[in-house]
N, C-alpha and C positions, 0 to 999 in steps of 0.2 A: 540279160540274165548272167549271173555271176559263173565263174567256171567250174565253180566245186557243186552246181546245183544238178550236174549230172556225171554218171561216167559213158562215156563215149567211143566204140571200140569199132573200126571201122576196118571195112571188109565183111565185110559181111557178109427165097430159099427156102428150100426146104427143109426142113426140119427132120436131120437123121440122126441115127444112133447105131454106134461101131460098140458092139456088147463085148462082147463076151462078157430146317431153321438154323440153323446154325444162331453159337452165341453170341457175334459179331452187332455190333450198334446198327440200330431199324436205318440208319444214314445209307450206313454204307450197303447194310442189306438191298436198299431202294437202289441205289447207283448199280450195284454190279446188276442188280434185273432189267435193268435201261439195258445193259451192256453187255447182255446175256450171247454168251457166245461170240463176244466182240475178243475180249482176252488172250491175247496168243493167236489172232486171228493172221497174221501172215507174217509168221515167224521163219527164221534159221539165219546161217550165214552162206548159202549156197546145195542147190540140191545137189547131190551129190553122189546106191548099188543093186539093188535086186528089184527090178522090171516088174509089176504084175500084168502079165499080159491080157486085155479081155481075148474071151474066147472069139476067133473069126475075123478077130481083128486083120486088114489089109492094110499094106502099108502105105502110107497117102501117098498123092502123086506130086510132084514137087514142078513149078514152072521153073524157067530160068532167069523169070528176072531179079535184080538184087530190088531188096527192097532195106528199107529201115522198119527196125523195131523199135520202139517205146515202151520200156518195160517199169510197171508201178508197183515197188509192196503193199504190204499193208501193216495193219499195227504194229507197232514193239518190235517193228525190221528195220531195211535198207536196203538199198542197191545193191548191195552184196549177195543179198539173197538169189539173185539172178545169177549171179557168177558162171556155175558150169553150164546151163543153159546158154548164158548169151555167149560164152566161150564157142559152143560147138555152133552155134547159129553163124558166129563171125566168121568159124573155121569154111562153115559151107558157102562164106561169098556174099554174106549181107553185111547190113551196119547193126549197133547195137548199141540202143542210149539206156543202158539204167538210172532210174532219175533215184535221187533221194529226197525225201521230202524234208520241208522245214525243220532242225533242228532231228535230222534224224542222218544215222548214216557218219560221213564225213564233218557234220555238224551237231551230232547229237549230245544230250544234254547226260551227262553222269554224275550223279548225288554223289556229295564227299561221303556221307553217310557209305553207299552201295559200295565204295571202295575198300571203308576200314569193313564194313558188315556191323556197322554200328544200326541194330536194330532199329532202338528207342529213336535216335535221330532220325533213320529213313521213313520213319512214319511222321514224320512232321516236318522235312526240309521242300523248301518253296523247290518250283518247277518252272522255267518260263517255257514249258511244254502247255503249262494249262490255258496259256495266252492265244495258242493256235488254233484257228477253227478251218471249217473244209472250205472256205475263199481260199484260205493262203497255199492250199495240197492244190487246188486246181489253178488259179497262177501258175503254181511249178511245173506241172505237168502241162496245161496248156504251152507254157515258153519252149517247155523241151518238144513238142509237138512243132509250134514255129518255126524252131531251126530244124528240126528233120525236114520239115514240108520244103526248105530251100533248096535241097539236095537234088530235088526232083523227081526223086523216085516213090513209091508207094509208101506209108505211112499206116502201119498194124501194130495198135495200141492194145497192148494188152497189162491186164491186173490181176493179182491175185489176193481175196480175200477183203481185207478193208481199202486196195485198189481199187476195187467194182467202182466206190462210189466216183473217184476220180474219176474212171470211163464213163460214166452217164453226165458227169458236168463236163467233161470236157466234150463231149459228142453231142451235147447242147449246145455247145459257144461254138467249135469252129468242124463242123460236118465235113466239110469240102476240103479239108485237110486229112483225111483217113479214109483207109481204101478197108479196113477190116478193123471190129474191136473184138477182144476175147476176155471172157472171164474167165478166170481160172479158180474154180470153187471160189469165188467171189460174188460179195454183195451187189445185189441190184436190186434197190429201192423200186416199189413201185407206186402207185394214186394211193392203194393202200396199207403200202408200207413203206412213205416218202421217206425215211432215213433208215440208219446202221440200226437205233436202239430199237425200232418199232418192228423192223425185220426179226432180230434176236429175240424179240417177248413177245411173237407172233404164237402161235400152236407148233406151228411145226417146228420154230427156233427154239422150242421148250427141252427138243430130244440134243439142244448142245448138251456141253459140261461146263457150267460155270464154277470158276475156280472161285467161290467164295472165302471160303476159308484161307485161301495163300493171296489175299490180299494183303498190303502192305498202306497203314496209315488210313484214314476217312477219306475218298475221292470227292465227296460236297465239300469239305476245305481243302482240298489240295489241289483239285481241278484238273486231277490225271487219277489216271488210273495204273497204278503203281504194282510191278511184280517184281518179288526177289529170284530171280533166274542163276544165282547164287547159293542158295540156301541149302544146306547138308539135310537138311529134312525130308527122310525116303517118303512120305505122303506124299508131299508135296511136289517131289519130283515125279511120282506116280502119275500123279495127278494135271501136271504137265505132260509127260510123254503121251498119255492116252487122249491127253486133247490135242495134240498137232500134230507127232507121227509115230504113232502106234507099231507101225510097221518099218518103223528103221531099224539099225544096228545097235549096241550100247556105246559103240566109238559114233556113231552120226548123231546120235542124240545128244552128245555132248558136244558137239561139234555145232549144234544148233543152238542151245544154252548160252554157248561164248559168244553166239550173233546178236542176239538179244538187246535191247535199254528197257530199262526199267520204264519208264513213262510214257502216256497214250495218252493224247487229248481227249477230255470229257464232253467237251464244247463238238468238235468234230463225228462222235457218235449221235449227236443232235442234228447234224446239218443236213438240209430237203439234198435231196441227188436223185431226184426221177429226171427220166425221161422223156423225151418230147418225141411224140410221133411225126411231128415234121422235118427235124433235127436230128437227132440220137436216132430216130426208130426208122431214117433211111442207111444207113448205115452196114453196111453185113454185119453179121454176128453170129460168134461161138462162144459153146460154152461146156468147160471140162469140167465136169462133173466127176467127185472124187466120192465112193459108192461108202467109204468108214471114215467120213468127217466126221469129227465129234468139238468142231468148232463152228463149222459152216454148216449144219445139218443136209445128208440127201432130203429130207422132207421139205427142208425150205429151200435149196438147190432148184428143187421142184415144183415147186410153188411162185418162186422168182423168175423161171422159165416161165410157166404158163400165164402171169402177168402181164410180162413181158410181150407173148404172142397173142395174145387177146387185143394188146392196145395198139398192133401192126399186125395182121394176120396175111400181110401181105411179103411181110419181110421178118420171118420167122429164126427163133436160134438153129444153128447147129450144132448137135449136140453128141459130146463124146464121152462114154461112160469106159472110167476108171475103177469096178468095183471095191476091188480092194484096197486102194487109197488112201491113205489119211489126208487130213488135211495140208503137210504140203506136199503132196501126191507122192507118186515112187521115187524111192531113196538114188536110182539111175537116171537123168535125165533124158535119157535117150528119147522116151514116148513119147512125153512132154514136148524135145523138140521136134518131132517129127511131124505130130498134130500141128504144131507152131509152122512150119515150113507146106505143111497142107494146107493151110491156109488158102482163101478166094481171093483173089486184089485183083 
């Protein structure tokens, strides 16, 4: 594996709950309902200040052994997104791989178009993001998995958002290599919602916010799905904050704009990512649940949980409720890594 395919920063059941129409072409109407709620699904460049704490919340108990992380974004991110997270995780004595996927991150692809804000262009310049499907996101993350496993120490692969589906193919290929997975408001396909689009146009992925209208170009000829994360248009920046973090500052929200690429493979919101009850579903699992998603809905949060413990009833999630949340949870990482250091291995 190449060395820019991750960052690297070393030094590092039962099932509970810690509470407390638009006039766009029928093309693109159809693509973004595939992809409903895919959009801005695991955005920022780093979480980064005010806690919501559930009520009764205890603070988990922390072992002392070092372990590695493996940490996955999702859409229209990068490895950067991790940042103050894996910072304090490497501070307390673990390792820290944040991976970047394909063309994303340290490799990502940026339209000449998105730079001058040449509209007209950015709706029609090619993408060799449309080329990528979810074999090539779990290769990456499987490799970055193989070298933490050499380490020797424990191996807690965690994703957030369009990450899930990485955790469920890679928790199919190599089990014996992770000691804990976690979703973090992240997708988890199941028999009946085998992929990203089928979860998002479910009933309960109905209560996303699909950014229809701040689409950028026809995604059936472009083979991404394209946002201007740029754009001086207060709707649409509206429209953005309330989909991924309602609950930040006006300095963090911009601060999450600037982490941003404009393109997200089409092909990859199509790709199967269930689970295997002999594979994936021995596995431990958690799963943070963020209570004002308006990208990852609590409804299908909820429905992805109980899928999920239906087809292992034997090795059930654990589950931490962030109610007020957005989707990329509290703007302070602190809870985030605490729950992350609580972890079972």
């Amino acid at each position: 594996m190449a060395d820019n395919e991750y960052v690297d920063t070393t030094n590092t059941a039962d099932r509970t709950r810690t509470s407390g129409a638009s006039p766009r072409t029928a093309s693109r109407r159809h693509a973004l309902r595939l992809a409903a709620g895919a959009a801005g699904a695991a955005l920022a460049s780093g979480i980064g200040a005010t806690t919501v704490e559930a009520a009764g919340r205890t603070k988990p108990r922390h072992d002392n052994r070092v372990r590695t992380y493996v940490l996955v974004h999702g859409t229209h991110s990068a490895a950067a997104f991790w940042t103050a997270i894996g910072r304090e995780l490497a501070l307390r004595g673990h390792r820290v791989i944040a991976v970047d996927q394909p063309l994303h991150g340290t490799e990502r692809f940026v339209p000449r178009a998105y730079q001058t804000q040449d509209l007209r262009a950015l709706a029609t310049e090619a993408s060799p993001v449309a080329a990528l499907t979810l074999d090539d996101f779990e290769r990456r993350v499987t490799g970055a998995v193989r070298r933490a496993a050499r380490l020797g120490d424990p191996v807690v692969l965690v994703g957030h958002s369009m990450g899930g589906l990485s955790l469920s193919r890679v928790g199919n290929a190599v089990p014996e290599l992770l000691a804990h997975i976690c979703y973090m408001a992240a997708f988890c396909p199941s028999r009946t919602m085998p992929t990203l689009n089928a979860c998002a146009a479910s009933p309960e992925g109905q209560h996303a916010i699909t950014p229809l209208d701040q689409l950028v170009g026809d995604p059936a000829k472009l083979g991404v799905l394209r946002l201007n994360w740029r754009t001086s248009d207060r709707r649409d920046l509206a429209v953005f904050r309330e989909m991924i973090c309602a609950n930040y500052s006006d300095v963090g929200f911009l601060r999450v704009l600037e982490g941003l690429q404009t393109d997200e493979s089409m092909t990859a919101y199509d790709g199967r990512a269930v689970g295997h009850a002999d594979t994936w579903g021995r596995i431990p699992r958690t799963y943070l649940r963020f209570g004002k998603d308006r990208t990852v809905a609590p409804e299908l949060q909820d429905r992805m949980i109980a899928e999920a413990d239906a087809l292992t009833p034997g090795n059930r999630f654990i589950v931490h409720d962030v109610p007020d949340a957005g989707h990329l949870g509290p703007e302070d990482p602190a809870q985030v890594t605490d729950f992350l250091l609580g972890l079972r291995v």
